[in-house]
C-alpha positions, 0 to 999 in steps of 0.5 A: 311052710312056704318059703319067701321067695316062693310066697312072692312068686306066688303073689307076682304071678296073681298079680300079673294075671290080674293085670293082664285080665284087667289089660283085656278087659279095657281093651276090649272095652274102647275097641267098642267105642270110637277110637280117636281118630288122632292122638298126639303125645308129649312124652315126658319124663324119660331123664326122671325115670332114668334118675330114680332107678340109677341109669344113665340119662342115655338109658332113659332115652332108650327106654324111652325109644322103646316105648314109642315101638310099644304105643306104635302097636297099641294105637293100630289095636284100638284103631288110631289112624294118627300118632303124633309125639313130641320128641324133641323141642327147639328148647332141648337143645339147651340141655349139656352137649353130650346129651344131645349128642346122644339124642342125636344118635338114637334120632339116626339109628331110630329112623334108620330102624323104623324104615326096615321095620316090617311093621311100618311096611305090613300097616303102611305107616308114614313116617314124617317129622315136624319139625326145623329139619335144616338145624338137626347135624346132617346124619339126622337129616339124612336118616329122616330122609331115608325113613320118609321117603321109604313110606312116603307112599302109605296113607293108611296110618300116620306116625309123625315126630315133632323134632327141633319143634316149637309151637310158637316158631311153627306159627310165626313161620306160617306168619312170614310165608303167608306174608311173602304171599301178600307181598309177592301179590300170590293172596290177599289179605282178606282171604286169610282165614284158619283153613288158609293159615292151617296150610301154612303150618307143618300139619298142614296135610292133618286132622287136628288132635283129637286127644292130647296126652301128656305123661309125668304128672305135669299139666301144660302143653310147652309150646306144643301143637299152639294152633291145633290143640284149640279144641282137642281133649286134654288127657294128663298122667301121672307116670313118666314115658318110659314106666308108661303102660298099655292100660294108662294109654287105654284109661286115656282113650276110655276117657276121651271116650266119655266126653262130649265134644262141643267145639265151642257150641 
């Protein structure tokens, strides 16, 4: 009679080839359709995660980190030329001193990472952040600076990171700038269309979304994308980032997929 640890050894091991056979099956599924072409994400949960299986706030953030790494590999095998994540928002840095703190530090040694990582080189991924830069402590500056100016020449694929953002200052921004124009006589009023206000914002240079996921269960965008997101496909999950997993981000696609895009007609 078998032991019951050996019975489940035995269960773990039906259970992760089932999974990884299902896993290769939808991948292989999506990689026969149309990939979207942009998917911006707003990564969610990493402090409940942390809470529920008794780690640190700090670990959650690593393994939120960390998964990033995973989605960056996940998004060149389906053919996602464009990733955008939500970060950091101006209304984070309302959490306690010392976790902010620490967001910073993994905010520097990320960026410092991200531009030795032979990856980002091989599949010439530029690295840029979206984002009020000027208010972040100067050792983040500095190592986003680092990052984006070693990949500042690559164009075949694009990670930004949406850090001290908020949707709503994005367009007030582009607001004032366009209003300096008018004054200094540099446009006119009547020019002012969306193709001139979407050059205005930090995406200037950027397809809209195609694909907006959120992940945590909660269904809003908070303040994130305001302008860009107008016709992009809205795609919620029920999972926090750090235990989100290649077949969730592949059930996302699979059902942007499955959708038909209007644009409004």
């Amino acid at each position: 009679m078998k032991s019951p640890k050996v019975t489940s050894d035995i269960s773990k091991v039906i259970s992760d080839t089932a999974y990884l056979a299902y896993e290769r099956r939808l991948l292989k599924e999506v990689q026969h359709g149309k990939a979207p072409e942009h998917i911006a994400i707003i990564m969610d949960g990493n402090r409940r995660f942390a809470k529920e299986i008794g780690l640190e706030v700090t670990d959650g953030h690593l393994k939120g980190r960390n998964k990033l790494e995973e989605l960056l590999n996940w998004g060149l095998q389906v053919g996602t030329r464009i990733l955008t994540v939500y970060a950091f928002s101006t209304e984070n840095r309302r959490r306690t001193d010392e976790e902010v703190e620490e967001l910073m530090n993994l905010f520097e040694e990320s960026f410092y990472k991200a531009a030795d990582d032979k990856r980002v080189h091989k599949n010439q991924i530029a690295i840029r952040v979206l984002g009020q830069t000027s208010i972040l402590p100067e050792k983040v500056q500095k190592a986003i600076a680092h990052a984006e100016e070693r990949t500042k020449n690559y164009d075949r694929y694009k990670l930004n990171l949406a850090i001290a953002y908020g949707g709503r200052e994005e367009i007030l921004q582009a607001i004032k700038e366009i209003s300096e124009r008018v004054k200094k006589g540099e446009l006119e009023v009547e020019d002012i269309d969306e193709n001139i206000f979407s050059k205005f914002l930090y995406t200037a240079e950027l397809p809209d979304p195609d694909l907006i996921l959120r992940t945590s269960g909660e269904i809003r965008v908070s303040n994130f994308l305001l302008w860009q997101l107008a016709y992009s496909e809205l795609y919620f999950v029920d999972v926090y980032w750090p235990g989100f997993r290649k077949i969730d981000f592949l059930r996302a696609i699979r059902s942007y997929q499955q959708r038909s895009r209007r644009y409004g007609e």
